[in-house]
Each structure stands twice: as structure tokens, then as C-alpha cells.
C-alpha positions as CSV (number, residue, x, y, z in Angstrom):
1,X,0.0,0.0,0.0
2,X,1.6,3.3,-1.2
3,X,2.3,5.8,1.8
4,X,-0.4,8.7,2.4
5,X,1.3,12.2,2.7
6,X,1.8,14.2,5.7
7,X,-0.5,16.9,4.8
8,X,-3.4,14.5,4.1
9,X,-2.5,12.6,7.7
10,X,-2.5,16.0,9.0
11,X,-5.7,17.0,7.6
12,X,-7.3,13.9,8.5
13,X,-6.1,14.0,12.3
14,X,-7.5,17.7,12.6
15,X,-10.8,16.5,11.0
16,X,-11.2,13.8,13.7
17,X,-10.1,15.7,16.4
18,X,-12.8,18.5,14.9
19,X,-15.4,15.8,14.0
20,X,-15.0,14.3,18.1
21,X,-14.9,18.2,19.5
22,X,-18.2,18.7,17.8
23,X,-20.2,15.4,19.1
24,X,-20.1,13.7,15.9
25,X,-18.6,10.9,17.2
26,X,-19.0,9.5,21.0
27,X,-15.5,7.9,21.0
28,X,-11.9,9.1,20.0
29,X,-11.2,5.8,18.4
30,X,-14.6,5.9,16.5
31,X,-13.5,9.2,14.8
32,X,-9.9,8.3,14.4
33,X,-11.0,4.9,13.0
34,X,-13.1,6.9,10.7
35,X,-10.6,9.0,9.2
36,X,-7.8,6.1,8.8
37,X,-5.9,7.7,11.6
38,X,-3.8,6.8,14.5
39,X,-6.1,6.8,18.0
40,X,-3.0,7.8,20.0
41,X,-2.3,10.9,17.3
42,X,-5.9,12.4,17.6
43,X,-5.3,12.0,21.4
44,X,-2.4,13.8,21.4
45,X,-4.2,16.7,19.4
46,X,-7.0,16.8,21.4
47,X,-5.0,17.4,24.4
48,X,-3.0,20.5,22.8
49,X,0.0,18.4,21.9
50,X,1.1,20.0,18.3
51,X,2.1,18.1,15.2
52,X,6.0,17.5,15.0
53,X,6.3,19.5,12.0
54,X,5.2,22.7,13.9
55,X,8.1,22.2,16.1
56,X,11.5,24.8,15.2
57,X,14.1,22.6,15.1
58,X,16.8,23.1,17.4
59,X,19.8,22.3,15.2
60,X,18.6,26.0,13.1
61,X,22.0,27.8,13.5
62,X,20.3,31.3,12.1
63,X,16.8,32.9,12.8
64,X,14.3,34.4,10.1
65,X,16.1,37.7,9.7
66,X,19.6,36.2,10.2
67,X,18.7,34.0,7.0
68,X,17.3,36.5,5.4
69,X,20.7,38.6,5.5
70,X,23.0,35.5,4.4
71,X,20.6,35.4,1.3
72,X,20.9,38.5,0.1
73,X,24.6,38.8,1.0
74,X,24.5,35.7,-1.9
75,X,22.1,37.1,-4.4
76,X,24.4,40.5,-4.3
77,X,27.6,38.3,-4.9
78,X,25.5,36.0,-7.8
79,X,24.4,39.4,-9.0
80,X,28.1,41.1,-9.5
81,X,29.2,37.6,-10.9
82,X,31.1,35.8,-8.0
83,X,30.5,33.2,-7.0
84,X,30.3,32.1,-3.1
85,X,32.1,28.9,-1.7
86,X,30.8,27.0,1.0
87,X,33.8,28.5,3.4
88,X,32.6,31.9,2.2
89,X,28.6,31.5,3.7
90,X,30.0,29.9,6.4
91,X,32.3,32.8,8.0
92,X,29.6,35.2,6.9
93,X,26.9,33.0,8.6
94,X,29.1,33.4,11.3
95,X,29.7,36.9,10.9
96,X,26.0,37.9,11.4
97,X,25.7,35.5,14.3
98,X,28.4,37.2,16.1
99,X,26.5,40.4,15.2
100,X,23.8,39.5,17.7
101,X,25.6,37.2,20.1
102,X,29.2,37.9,20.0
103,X,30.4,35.2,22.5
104,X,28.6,32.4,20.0
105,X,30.7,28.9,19.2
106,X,31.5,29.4,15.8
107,X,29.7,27.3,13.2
108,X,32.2,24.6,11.4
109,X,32.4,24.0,7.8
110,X,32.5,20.3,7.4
């Protein structure tokens, strides 16, 4: 049987944890039987746990506006015809990082 995407599963776990909340169905395992989901994952929902992909994660080395900068530090260097090395993004990554935090761990170009 070919795998179901996450947005679908997603979908389908709000609607029965929507579809229980509104007292169409008696039971959580009714509903999540229902829409060919996981019991335990419409549990979860239904007591405030979010979905994993709503989580940050917490290997991100840059936030929103940091990555914004690094991009258009590249576009500006594509733009004028050079191109950036890997060694290059990483000192600059670590050049705005400093920016905010200057006692931060470098970040290592492996």
C-alpha cells in the first residue's frame, strides 16, 4: 500500500479531532477509525499536543532575519558575478551570528 502524505494525515487528524470536539462521534477511536488515523495521534491533538512539524528545530543555527541577510549577502555576490564557496557562507553565517551574540561557538564547515 503506497504511503499517504503528511498533509493529508495532518488534515485527516484535525478533522477527527474536529469531527470528536463537535459530538459527531461518542468515541476518540470511533472518529480516528473513521478517518484512517492513529487513535494515539488524535489523542495527542485533542489534548494540545502540536504536530512535529510545527516544532522549530533546534539544530537551526540562524533565525528568520539572520537568514534572510545571508541570502541576500548571496544574491548580491551572484548578481556582481562571484561566485560564493561553502567556506565563504560559512564565515559570513558566522559573521551575522556574532552580530547578535558575539560570544557564540563558531559554526564549522564540514
Amino acid at each position: 500500500m503506497p504511503r499517504k502524505s503528511t498533509l493529508d494525515y495532518k488534515t485527516r487528524v484535525a478533522a477527527a479531532a474536529q469531527a470528536y470536539n463537535l459530538g459527531q462521534f461518542s468515541l476518540i477511536r470511533a472518529a480516528a477509525r473513521k478517518f484512517d488515523v492513529s487513535y494515539d495521534t488524535v489523542t495527542a491533538r485533542l489534548n494540545g499536543r502540536p504536530p512535529r512539524t510545527a516544532k522549530t528545530p533546534n539544530n537551526k543555527a540562524l533565525n528568520p532575519i539572520q537568514e534572510d541577510t545571508l541570502l541576500y549577502w548571496l544574491k548580491f555576490l551572484d548578481n556582481h558575478g562571484f561566485p560564493a564557496t561553502k567556506s565563504m557562507v560559512v564565515a559570513y553565517a558566522n559573521e551575522i551570528r556574532r552580530r547578535d551574540l558575539p560570544r557564540i561557538p563558531n559554526l564549522s564547515v564540514k
